[in-house]
C-alpha positions in Angstrom: 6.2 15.0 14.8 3.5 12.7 15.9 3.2 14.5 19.0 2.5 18.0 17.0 -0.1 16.0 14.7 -2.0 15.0 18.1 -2.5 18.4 19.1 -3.2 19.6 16.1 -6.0 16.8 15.7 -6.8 17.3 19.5 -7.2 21.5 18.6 -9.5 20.6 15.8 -11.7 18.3 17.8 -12.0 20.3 20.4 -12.9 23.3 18.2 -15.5 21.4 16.5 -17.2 20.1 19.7 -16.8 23.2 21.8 -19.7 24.7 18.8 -23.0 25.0 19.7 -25.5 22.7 18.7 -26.8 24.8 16.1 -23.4 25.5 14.5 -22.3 22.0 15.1 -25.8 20.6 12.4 -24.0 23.0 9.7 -21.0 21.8 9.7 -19.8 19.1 7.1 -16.7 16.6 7.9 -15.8 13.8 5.7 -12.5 11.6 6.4 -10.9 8.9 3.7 -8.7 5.9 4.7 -5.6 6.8 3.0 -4.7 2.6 4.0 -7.6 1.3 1.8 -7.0 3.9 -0.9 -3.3 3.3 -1.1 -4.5 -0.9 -1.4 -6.4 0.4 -4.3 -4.2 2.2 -6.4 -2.7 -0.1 -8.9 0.8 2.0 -9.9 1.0 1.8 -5.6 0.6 -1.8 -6.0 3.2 -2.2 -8.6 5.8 -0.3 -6.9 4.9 -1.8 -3.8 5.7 -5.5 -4.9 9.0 -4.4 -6.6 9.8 -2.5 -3.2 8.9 -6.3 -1.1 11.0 -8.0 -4.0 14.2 -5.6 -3.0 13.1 -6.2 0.5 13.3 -9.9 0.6 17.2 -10.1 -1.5 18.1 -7.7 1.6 16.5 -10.2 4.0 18.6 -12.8 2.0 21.7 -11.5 1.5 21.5 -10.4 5.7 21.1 -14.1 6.6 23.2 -15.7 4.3 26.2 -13.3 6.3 25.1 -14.3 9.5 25.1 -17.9 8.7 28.6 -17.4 7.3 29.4 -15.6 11.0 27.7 -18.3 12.9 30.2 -20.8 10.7 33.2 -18.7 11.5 32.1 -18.7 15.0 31.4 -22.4 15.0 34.8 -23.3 13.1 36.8 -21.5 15.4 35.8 -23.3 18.5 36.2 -26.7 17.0 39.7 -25.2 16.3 40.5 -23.2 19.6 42.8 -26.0 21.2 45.0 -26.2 18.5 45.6 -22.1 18.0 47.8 -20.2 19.2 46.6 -16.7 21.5 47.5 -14.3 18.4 45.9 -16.6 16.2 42.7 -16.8 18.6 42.5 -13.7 18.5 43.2 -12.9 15.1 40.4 -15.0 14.5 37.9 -13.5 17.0 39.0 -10.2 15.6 37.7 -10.8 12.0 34.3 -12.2 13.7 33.9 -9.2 15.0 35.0 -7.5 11.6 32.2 -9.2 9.8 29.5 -8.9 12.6 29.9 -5.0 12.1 29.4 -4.8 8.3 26.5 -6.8 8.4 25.0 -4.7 11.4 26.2 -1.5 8.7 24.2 -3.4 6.2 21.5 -3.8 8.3 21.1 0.3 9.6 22.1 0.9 6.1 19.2 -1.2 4.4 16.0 -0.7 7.5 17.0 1.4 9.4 15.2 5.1 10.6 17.3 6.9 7.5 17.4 3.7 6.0 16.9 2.3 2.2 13.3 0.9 3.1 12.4 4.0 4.8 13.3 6.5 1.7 12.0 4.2 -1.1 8.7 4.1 0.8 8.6 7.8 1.2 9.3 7.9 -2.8 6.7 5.3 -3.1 3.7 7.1 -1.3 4.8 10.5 -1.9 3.0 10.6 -5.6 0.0 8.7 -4.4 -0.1 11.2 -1.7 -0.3 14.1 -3.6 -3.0 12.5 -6.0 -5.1 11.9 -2.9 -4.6 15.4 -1.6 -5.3 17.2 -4.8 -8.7 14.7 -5.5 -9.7 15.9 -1.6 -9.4 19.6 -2.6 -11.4 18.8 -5.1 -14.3 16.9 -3.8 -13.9 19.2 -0.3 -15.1 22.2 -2.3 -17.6 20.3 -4.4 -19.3 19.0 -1.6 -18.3 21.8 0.7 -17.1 20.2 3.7 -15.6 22.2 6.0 -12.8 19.7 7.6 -11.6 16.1 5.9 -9.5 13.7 8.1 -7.5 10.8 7.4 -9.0 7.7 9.2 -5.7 6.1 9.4 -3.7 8.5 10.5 -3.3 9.2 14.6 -6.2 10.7 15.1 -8.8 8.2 16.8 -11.8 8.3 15.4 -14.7 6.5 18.0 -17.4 6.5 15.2 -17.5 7.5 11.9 -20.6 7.4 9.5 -19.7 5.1 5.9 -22.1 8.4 4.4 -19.4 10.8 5.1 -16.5 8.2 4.0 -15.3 9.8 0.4 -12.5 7.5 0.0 -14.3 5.9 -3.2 -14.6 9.4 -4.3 -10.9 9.9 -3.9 -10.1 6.6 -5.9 -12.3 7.3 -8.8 -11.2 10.6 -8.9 -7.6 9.5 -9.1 -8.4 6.8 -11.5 -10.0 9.4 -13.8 -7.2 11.4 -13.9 -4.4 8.4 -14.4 -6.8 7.7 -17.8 -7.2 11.7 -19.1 -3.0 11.3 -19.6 -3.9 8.1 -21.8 -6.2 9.1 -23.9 -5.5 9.7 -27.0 -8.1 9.2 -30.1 -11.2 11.0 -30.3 -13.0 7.7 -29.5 -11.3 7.5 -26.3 -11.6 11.1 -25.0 -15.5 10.7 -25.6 -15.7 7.5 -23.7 -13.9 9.0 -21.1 -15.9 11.9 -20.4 -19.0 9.7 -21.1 -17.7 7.5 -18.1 -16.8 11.4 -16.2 -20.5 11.7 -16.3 -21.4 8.9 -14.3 -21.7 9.3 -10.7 -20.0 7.0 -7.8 -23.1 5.0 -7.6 -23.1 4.9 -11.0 -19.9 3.2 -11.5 -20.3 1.1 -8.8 -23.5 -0.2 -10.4 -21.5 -0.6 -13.3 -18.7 -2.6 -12.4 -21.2 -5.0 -10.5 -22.7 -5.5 -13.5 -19.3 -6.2 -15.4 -18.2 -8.9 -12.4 -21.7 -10.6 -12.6 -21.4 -10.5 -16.4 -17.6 -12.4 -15.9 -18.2 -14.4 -13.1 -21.4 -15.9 -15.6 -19.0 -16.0 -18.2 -16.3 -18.2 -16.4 -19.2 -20.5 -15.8 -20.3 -21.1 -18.9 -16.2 -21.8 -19.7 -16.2 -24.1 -16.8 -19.3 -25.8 -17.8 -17.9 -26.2 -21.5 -14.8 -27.4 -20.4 -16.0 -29.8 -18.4 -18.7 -31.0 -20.9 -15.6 -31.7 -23.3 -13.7 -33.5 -20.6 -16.2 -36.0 -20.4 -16.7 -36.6 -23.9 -13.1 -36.8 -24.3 -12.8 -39.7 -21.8 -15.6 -41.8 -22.9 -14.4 -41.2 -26.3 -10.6 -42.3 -25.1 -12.5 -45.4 -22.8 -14.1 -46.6 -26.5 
């Protein structure tokens, strides 16, 4: 599978660079980071940290058998002179036993058709379908002719933050996670009040917001610590 995606990446770059110079100016190619969109999402980020929570009882419950093996294992050697053959290996054989359900818990749980491995497919599948309906989107808008995925296998020597539309994609899915949670007339106009503003826009916006906060927790800070002192001259009195 990865080999078929190189050549199809490799067919598509050479395409592109095998235009002349002339064609090569009209051509528009953006690319989004599917990694730092996925970081970004917060429903991805949610399911992500219930997926590590499942991840680490498997972890868990995978050592806390093997330390019962390596005590089996341990037990029976301290006991080996005073068993029997058939006892010996009776012994050996339900090591063994043991040793092959927890390697069937371990295929079972990380392996390639594995628990991990399908959860995570569930996990990105939605986020992934978000992203690639927001792209068809923007791609038309913007009209660019070819949009690649800069973490995917395709190597990508340079590439300009101009034609980077992973914001675009992020905003675009954020706007479309709020539109199914609207409900009053207040909130659908605030919401396509907020529709109107560009990238740039928003960004400008939110900087504002985290300026406004961060000046906020200061002031807190400042109060707070303002009251301590006052409190322990008044307690020293």
């Amino acid at each position: 599978m990865r080999m078929k995606t190189n050549v199809i990446f490799l067919s598509i770059a050479l395409l592109i660079f095998g235009l002349t110079a002339e064609a090569q100016r009209s051509i528009r190619i953006g690319y989004v980071d599917m990694n730092y969109i996925l970081e970004n999402v917060p429903e991805y980020q949610e399911a992500q940290a219930q997926l590590d929570k499942r991840v680490a009882d498997w972890k868990t419950e995978i050592e806390k058998r093997t330390k019962e093996i390596d005590q089996m294992k341990k037990a029976l050697e301290n006991e080996r002179v005073l068993l029997t053959q058939e006892l010996i290996k009776e012994r050996e054989d339900e090591i063994k036993f043991v040793e092959n359900e927890v390697l069937q818990y371990q295929q079972k749980r990380f392996g390639p058709e594995g628990d991990l491995m399908k959860q995570r497919s569930i996990l990105v599948e939605p986020i992934q379908d978000q992203v690639f309906n927001a792209v068809q989107e923007i791609a038309e808008a913007r009209q660019y002719d070819f949009v690649l995925d800069k973490s995917s296998d395709l190597v990508m020597l340079y590439a300009n933050k101009r034609h980077d539309i992973s914001d675009q994609i992020l905003l675009s899915i954020k706007r479309s996670s709020k539109r199914t949670q609207v409900n009053s007339r207040a909130d659908k106009e605030e919401l396509k009040r907020d529709e109107a503003l560009t990238l740039d826009q928003v960004n400008e916006r939110e900087e504002r917001e985290a300026e406004a906060q961060a000046q906020q927790t200061e002031r807190e800070q400042i109060i707070a610590e303002r009251k301590a002192t006052r409190d322990s001259i008044q307690a020293a009195r």
